[in-house]
C-alpha positions as CSV (number, residue, x, y, z in Angstrom):
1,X,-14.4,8.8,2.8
2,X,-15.6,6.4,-0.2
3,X,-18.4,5.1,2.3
4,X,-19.5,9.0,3.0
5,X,-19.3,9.5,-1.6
6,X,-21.1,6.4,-1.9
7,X,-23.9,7.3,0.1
8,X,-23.9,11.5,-0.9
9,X,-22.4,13.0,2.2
10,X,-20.2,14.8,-1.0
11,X,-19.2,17.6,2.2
12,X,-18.0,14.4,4.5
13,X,-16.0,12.9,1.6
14,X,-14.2,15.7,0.9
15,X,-13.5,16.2,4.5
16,X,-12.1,12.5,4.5
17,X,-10.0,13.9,1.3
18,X,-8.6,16.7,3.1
19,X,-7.5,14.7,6.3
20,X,-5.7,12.5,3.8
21,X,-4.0,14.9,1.2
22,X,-3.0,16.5,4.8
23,X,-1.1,13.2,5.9
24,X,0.5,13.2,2.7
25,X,1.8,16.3,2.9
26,X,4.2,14.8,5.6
27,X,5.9,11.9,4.2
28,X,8.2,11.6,7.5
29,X,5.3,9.8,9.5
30,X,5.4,6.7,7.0
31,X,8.5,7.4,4.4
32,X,10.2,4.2,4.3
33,X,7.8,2.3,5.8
34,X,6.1,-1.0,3.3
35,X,3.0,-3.4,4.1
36,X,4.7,-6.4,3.2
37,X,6.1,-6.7,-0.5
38,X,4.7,-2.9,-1.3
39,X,5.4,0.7,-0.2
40,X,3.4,2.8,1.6
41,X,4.4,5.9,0.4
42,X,6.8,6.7,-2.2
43,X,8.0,10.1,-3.3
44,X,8.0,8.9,-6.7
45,X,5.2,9.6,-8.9
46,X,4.8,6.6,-11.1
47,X,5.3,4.5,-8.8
48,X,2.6,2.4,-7.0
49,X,2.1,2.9,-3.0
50,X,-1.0,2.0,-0.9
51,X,-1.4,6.0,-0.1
52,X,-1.6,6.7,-4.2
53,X,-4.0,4.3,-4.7
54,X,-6.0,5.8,-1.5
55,X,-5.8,8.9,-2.5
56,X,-7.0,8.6,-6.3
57,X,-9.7,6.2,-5.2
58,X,-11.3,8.9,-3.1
59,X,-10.5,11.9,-5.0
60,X,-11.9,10.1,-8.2
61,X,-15.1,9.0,-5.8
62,X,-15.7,12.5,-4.8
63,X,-14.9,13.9,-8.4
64,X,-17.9,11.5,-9.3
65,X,-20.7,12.3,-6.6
66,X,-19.8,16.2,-8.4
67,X,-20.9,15.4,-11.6
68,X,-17.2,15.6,-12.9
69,X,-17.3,12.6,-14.8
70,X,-14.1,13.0,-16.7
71,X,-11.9,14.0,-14.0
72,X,-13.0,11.2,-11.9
73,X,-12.7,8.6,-14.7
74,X,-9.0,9.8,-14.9
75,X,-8.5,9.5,-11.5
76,X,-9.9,6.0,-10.9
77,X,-7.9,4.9,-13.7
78,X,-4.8,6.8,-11.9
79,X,-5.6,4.0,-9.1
80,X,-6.0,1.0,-11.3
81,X,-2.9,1.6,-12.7
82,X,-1.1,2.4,-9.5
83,X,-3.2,-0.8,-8.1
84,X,-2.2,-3.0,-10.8
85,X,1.8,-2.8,-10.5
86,X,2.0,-3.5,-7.3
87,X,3.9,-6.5,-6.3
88,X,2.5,-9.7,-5.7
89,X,1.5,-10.1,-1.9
90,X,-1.7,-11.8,0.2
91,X,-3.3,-10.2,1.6
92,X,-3.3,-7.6,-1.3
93,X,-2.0,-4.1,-0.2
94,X,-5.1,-2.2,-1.1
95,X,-7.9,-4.6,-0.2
96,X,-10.9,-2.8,-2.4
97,X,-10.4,-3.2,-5.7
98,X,-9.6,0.0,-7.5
99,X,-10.7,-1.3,-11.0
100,X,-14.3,-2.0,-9.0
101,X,-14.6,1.6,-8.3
102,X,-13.8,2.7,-12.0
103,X,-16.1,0.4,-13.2
């Protein structure tokens, strides 16, 4: 999906974003589940997991090929945080750098 934003498909991108708010709409297939030190999901909100991060990354690289600046600022900064607190691990859990995508 970030490959489709970075390169305009905007329509693909938000295809790639709809496949993946649709696999997180059923926590069952992965609930539980952790690469290495780090969750892959979590039900909990402020807490970091490699599908949060995913999913901000993308929305907040779609909100960006729209013109919608703000929104997508607040969204890539959604993933740095999440990014940022996860745990210690090699390789790291989300391999592309949120904080590279916000700046």
């Amino acid at each position: 999906g970030v490959a489709h934003a970075a390169r305009g498909d905007v329509a693909a991108a938000r295809a790639e974003l709809t496949a993946l708010e649709a696999l997180l709409a059923q926590p069952e297939l992965y609930k539980g589940r952790r690469m290495h030190n780090n969750k892959v999901y979590s039900d909990d909100a402020n807490e970091a997991s490699v599908l949060r991060v995913a999913h901000h990354v993308l929305l907040g690289e779609v909100l960006y090929r729209e013109a919608r600046f703000d929104e997508a600022f607040a969204e890539l900064r959604r993933a740095v945080q999440y990014d940022d607190s996860f745990d210690y691990d090699e390789p790291w859990p989300w391999l592309m750098p949120a904080r590279h995508a916000l700046g």
